[in-house]
C-alpha positions in Angstrom: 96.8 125.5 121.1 96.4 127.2 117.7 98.6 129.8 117.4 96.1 132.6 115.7 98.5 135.2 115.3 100.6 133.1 112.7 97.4 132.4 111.1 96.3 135.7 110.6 99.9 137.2 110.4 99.1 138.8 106.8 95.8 137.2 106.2 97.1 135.0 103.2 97.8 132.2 102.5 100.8 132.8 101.5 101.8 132.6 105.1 100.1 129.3 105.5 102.1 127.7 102.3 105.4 128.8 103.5 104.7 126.6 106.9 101.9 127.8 109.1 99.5 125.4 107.2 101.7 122.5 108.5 101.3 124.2 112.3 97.7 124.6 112.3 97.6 120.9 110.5 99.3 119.7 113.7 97.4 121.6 116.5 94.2 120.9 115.4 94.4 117.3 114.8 96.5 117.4 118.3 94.2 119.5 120.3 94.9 121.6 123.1 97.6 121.1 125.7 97.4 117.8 128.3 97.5 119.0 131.7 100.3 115.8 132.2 103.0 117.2 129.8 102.6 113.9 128.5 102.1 112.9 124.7 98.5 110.9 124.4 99.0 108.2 121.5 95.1 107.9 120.9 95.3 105.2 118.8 97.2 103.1 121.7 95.2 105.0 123.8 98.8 105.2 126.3 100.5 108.1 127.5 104.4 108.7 126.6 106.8 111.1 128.2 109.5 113.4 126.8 112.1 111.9 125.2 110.5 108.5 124.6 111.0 107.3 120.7 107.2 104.9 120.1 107.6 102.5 117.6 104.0 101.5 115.6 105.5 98.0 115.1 105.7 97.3 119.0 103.3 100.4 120.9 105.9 100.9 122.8 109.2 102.9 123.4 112.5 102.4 121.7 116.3 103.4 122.1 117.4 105.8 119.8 119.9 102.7 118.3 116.9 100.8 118.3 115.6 103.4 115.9 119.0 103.6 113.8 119.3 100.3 113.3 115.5 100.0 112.1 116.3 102.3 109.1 119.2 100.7 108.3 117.5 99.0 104.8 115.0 102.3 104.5 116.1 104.3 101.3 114.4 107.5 102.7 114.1 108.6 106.1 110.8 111.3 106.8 111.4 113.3 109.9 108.9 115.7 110.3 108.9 118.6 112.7 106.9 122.1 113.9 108.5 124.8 112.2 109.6 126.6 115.3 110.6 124.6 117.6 113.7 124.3 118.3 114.0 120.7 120.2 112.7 119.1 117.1 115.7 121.0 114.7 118.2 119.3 117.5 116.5 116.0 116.8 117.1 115.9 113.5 120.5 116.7 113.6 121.4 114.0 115.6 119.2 111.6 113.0 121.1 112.9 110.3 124.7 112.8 112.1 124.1 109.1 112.7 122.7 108.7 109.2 125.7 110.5 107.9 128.3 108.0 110.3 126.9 105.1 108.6 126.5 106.1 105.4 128.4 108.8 103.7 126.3 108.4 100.3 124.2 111.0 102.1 121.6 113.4 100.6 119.1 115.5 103.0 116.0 116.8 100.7 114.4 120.2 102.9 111.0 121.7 102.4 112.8 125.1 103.1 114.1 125.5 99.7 112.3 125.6 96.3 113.9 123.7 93.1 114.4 126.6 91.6 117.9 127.1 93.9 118.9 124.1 93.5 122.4 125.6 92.1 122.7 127.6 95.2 122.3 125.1 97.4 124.8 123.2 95.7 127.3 125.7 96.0 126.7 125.4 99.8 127.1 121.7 99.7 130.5 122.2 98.3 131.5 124.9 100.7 131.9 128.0 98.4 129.1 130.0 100.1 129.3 131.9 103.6 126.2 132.3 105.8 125.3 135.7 104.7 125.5 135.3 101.2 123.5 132.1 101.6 120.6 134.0 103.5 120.6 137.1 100.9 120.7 134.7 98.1 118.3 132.0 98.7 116.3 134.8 99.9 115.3 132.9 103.1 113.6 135.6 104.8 111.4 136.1 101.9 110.1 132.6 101.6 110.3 130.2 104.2 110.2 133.6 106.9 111.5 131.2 110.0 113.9 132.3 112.0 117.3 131.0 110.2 119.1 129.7 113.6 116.7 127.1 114.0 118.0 125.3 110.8 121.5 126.6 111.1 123.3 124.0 112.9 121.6 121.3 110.3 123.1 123.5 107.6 126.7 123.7 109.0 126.8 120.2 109.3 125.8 119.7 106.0 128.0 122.0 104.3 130.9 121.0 106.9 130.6 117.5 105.4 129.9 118.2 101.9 126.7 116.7 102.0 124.4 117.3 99.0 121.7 119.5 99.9 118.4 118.7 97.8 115.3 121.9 97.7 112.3 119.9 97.6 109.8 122.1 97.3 107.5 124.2 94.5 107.7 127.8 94.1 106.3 129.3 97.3 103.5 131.4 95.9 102.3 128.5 93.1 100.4 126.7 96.0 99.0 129.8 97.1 97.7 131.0 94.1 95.9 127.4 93.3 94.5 127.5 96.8 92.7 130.7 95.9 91.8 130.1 92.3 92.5 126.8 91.1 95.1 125.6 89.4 94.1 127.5 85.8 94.5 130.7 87.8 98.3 129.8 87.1 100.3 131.0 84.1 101.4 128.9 81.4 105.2 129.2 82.7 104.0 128.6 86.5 102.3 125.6 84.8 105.5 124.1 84.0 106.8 123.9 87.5 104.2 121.6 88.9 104.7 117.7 89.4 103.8 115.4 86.2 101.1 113.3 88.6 98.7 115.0 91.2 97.1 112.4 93.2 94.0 113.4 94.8 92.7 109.9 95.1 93.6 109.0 98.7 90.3 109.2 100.4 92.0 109.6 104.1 94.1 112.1 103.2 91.6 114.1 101.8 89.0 113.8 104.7 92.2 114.7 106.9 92.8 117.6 105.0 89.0 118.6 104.7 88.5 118.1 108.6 91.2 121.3 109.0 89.5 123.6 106.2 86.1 122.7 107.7 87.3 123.3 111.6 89.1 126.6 111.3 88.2 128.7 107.6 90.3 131.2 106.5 89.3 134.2 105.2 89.7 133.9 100.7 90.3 129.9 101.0 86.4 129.1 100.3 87.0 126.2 97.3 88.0 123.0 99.4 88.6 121.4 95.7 91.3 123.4 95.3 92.6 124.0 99.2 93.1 120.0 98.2 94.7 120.5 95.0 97.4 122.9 96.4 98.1 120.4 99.8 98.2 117.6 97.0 100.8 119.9 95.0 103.0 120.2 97.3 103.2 116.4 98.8 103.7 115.8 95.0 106.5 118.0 93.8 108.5 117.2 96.7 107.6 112.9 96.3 108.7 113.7 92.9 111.9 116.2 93.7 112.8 113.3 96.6 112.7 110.7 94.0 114.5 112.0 91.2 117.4 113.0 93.5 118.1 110.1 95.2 120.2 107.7 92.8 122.8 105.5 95.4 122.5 106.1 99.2 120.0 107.1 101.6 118.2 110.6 101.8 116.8 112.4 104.9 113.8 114.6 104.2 112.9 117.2 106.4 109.6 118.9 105.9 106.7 119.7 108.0 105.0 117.3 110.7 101.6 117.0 107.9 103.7 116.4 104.8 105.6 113.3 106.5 102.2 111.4 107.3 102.5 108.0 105.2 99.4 109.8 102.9 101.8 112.9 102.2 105.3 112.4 100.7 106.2 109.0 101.5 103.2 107.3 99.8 103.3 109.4 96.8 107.3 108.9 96.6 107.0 105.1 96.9 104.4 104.8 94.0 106.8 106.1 91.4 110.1 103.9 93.2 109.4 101.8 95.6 112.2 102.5 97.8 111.7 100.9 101.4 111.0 104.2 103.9 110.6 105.2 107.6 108.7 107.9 108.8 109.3 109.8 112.1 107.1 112.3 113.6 108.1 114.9 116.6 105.2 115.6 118.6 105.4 117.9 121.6 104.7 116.6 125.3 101.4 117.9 126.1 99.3 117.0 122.7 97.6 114.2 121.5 98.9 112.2 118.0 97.8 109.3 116.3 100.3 106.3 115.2 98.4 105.2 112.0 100.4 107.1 109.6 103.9 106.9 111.2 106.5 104.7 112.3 107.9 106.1 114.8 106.9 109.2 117.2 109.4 111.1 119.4 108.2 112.9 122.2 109.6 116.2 121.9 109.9 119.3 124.2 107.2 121.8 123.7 110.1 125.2 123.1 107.7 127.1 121.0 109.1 129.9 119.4 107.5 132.2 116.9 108.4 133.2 113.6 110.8 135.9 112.2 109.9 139.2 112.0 
């Protein structure tokens, strides 16, 4: 179900750009809870249990080195998640641990961060930042507001292994501030931070995007035109971010279940490169997902936890 308390938790949208959009994105188009604790594919119209990996090339399950060795030629690797649960942080881990075995020439892109800490999160990379000062610093609890242990072992591992660490993401309160008024409500200096294209061409992506502000308004987002410009914002800068951070090797990018759908990042990414991708979505047991827009959907736990307080 909809969580409504981290919809209304400050009655902004400031909330929703900083991950509850992505949450809401998900339950709505999933619905409410199956009584079988199974995950409905409605598009294969087939039920899948927890831990099963469904490939859209076959309609069926996979291994999980079935799954490896399909992204062995992919140049970026989507995994998307729900910000608070906890199952889907474990999962990838392990994608990026096995990524990381078979190709050192790692980078792993996260929504989490803004571009603007990009030197910070280099210094993590190389090791010469302890947990606490990487909280206070990158100010986690003021912009992405989830709880930090549910990204902490993916963070260890990447610092533990020198892995470079890529921010994908806009300024947390641009988005927010063209949802509401358009993107002239912005200054000239916010101006400069957004991507150099915004594609709001994509016909499917914009009636998915419309079917959520039509189902479930939110009080002050009344423009759809420019709900759509800040959703298209944000799956731009981070295409864009994505692409002009990955030179050699392979990157994994972790963002939010309704910025991995092919009409998100990955299609806006591949128009500028054309780098050969995979996109993997975690979708709790209980719900009801589509395959049109993925590659592969893992069935997930459904360990909800809430945000930090």
């Amino acid at each position: 179900m909809i969580n409504q308390d981290e919809i209304n938790s400050g009655g902004s949208v400031r909330n929703l750009c900083r991950g509850g959009l992505l949450w809401v994105l998900f339950f709505i188009m999933c619905g409410c809870a199956l009584p079988s604790k199974k995950l409905m594919i409605k598009d294969l119209n087939m039920q899948f249990a927890e831990g099963d990996i469904v490939s859209a090339k076959t309609g069926g399950p996979v291994s999980f080195d079935g799954l490896i060795a399909d992204l062995k030629d992919s140049r970026m690797i989507y995994i998307g998640e729900i910000h608070t649960l906890k199952s889907h942080h474990d999962i990838q881990l392990k994608i990026i641990k096995e990524l990381y075995r078979k190709n050192p020439n790692l980078t792993v892109g996260m929504e989490m961060f803004d571009r603007t800490y990009q030197p910070l999160l280099d210094k993590w990379s190389e090791g010469s930042l302890d947990r606490k000062a990487f909280i206070g610093k990158s100010h986690w609890y003021v912009n992405w507001k989830y709880d930090f242990e549910l990204y902490s072992d993916i963070l260890e591992f990447i610092k533990e292994n020198r892995i470079r660490l890529v921010g994908l993401n806009i300024s947390f309160h641009i988005p927010a501030k063209i949802a509401r008024g358009g993107k002239e409500s912005l200054s000239d200096d916010e101006k400069k931070h957004l991507p150099e294209n915004i594609d709001i061409s994509d016909t499917a992506h914009r009636e998915y995007v419309e079917n959520i502000f039509r189902l479930h308004r939110i009080k002050g987002l009344d423009d759809f035109e420019y709900f759509y410009m800040a959703q298209c914002v944000w799956d731009d800068i981070m295409a864009e971010t994505a692409n002009n951070n990955l030179k050699d090797g392979v990157m994994a990018v972790i963002a939010g279940n309704g910025h991995v759908l092919r009409y998100g990042i990955p299609k806006r990414a591949f128009a500028v490169k054309s780098l050969p991708y995979r996109i993997i979505f975690l979708a709790p047991a209980g719900t009801v997902a589509a395959m049109n827009n993925v590659d592969y959907i893992w069935v997930t736990p459904s360990d909800r936890r809430g945000p930090a307080r």
